[in-house]
C-alpha positions, 0 to 999 in steps of 0.5 A: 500500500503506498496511499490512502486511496489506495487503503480506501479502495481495498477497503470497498472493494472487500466491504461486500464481502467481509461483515465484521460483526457477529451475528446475522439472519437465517437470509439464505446465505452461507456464512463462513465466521472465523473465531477472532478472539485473542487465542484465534488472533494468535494462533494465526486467524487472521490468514485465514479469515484473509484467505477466505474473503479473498477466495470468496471474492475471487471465485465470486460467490455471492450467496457466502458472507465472511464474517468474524467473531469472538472466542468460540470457546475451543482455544486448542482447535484455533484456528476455528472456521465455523460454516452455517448453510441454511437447513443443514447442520453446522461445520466447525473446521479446526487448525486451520491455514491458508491453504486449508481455508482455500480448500474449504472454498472449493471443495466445500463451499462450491462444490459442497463437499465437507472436509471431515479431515478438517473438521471437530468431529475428526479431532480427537478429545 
């Protein structure tokens, strides 16, 4: 980044994709929420949440809203991407990267494979 414009321009340009707040009705979408509390923040969310916006916004979804939130309650699965659809059960993806977050865009969010490698249930306790 070398001005303020050009912070300005990113920032429109990923304000359609990412909702930074919690919450959010049952509208239809999908939503994509990325634990951000300070053990997700530290164990490298962050990325992750970038990755995902990007991909989103990239493969141009526009049924998928990003959005981050606090601490979901599961520091040791950090980081935790949780992914709602509409009439289905929620996903929780644990130690999550980059490069898992743009496998879950693909495989899960287009073509609506989970990744049971990825995710809770696969963990052991």
């Amino acid at each position: 980044m070398k001005s303020l414009a050009e912070l300005k321009a990113i920032r429109e340009k990923m304000q359609g994709q990412v909702n930074m707040r919690d919450g959010g009705e049952d509208d239809g979408r999908v939503r994509v929420v990325v634990g951000m509390a300070t053990c997700g923040i530290a164990s490298g969310a962050r990325p992750v949440l970038n990755k995902l916006a990007e991909e989103v916004q990239n493969k141009k979804l526009a049924n998928v809203t990003v959005t981050q939130t606090g601490c979901i309650g599961l520091c040791q699965y950090e980081p935790i991407v949780e992914v709602y659809e509409p009439g289905k059960e929620k996903v929780t993806y644990v130690k999550m990267t980059p490069e898992k977050a743009e496998e879950i865009v693909e495989q899960h969010l287009i073509r609506g494979t989970v990744l049971g490698k990825y995710t809770l249930s696969s963990t052991k306790l």
